[in-house]
C-alpha positions in Angstrom: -27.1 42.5 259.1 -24.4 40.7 256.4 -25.5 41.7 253.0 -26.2 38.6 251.1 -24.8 38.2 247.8 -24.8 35.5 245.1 -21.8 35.1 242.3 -21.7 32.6 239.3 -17.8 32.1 238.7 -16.5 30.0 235.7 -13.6 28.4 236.3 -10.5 27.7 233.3 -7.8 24.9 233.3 -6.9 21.9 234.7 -9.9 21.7 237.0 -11.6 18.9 235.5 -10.5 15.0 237.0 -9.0 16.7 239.7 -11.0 16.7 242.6 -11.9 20.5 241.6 -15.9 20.4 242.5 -15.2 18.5 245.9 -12.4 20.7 247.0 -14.8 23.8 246.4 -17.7 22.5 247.6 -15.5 21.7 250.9 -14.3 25.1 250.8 -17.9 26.4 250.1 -19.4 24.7 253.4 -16.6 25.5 255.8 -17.2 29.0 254.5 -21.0 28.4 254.9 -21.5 29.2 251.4 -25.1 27.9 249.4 -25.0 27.2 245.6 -23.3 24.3 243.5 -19.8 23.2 241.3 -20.6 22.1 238.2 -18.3 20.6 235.3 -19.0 22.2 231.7 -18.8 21.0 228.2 -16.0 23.2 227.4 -13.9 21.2 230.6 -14.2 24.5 232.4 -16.3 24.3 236.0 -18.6 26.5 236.9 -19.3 27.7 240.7 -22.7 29.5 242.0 -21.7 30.8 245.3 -24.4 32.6 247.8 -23.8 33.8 251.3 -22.1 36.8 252.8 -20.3 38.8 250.4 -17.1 38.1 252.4 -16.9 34.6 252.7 -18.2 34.8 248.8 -15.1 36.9 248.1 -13.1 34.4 250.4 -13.9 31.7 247.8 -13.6 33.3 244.7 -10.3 34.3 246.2 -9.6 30.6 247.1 -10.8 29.9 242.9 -8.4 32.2 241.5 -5.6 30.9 244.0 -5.5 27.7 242.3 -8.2 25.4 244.1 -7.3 22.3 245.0 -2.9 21.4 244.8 -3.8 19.1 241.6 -5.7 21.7 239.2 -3.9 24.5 237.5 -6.5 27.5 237.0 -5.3 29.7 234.1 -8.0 32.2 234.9 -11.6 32.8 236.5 -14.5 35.2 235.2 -17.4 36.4 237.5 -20.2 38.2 237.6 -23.2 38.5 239.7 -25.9 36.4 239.7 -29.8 35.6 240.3 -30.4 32.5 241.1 -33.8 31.3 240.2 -33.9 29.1 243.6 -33.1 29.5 247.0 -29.8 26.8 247.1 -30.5 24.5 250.4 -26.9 23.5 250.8 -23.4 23.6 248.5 -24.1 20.6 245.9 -22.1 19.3 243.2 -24.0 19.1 239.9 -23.7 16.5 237.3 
């Protein structure tokens, strides 16, 4: 059995405009990954990511690699996380 993990992962840089939450939430599904990419107030984005603890590694990996070609990520914090709801897919949140 894959242990199942969830991660909240905030995202700094150029990732707002720039197709950020759609590239991860690509990412995120071919992965198989459940949770959401938000934009924030303070024009960082913030990423819950829930699945295997692999493929959530894979994309935090994929985050602090730079995302999509257009953003520029100057650096990504993390920490575990307990999501009050089971996510039914990977969304983007408004």
């Amino acid at each position: 059995m894959m242990s199942k993990v969830c991660t909240i992962a905030w995202v700094y840089g150029t990732v707002q405009g720039v197709g950020f939450r759609y590239s991860t939430q690509r990412e995120a599904l071919q992965l198989g990954l459940r949770g959401y990419a938000k934009n924030m107030d303070d024009g960082s984005v913030e990423v819950v990511a829930c699945g295997e603890a692999e493929k959530v590694e894979k994309l935090i990996a994929w985050l602090k690699a730079g995302g999509p070609r257009s953003a520029r990520v100057e650096k990504v914090l993390t920490e575990p996380h307990q999501p009050g709801q089971e996510y039914a897919d990977f969304g983007i949140r408004y």
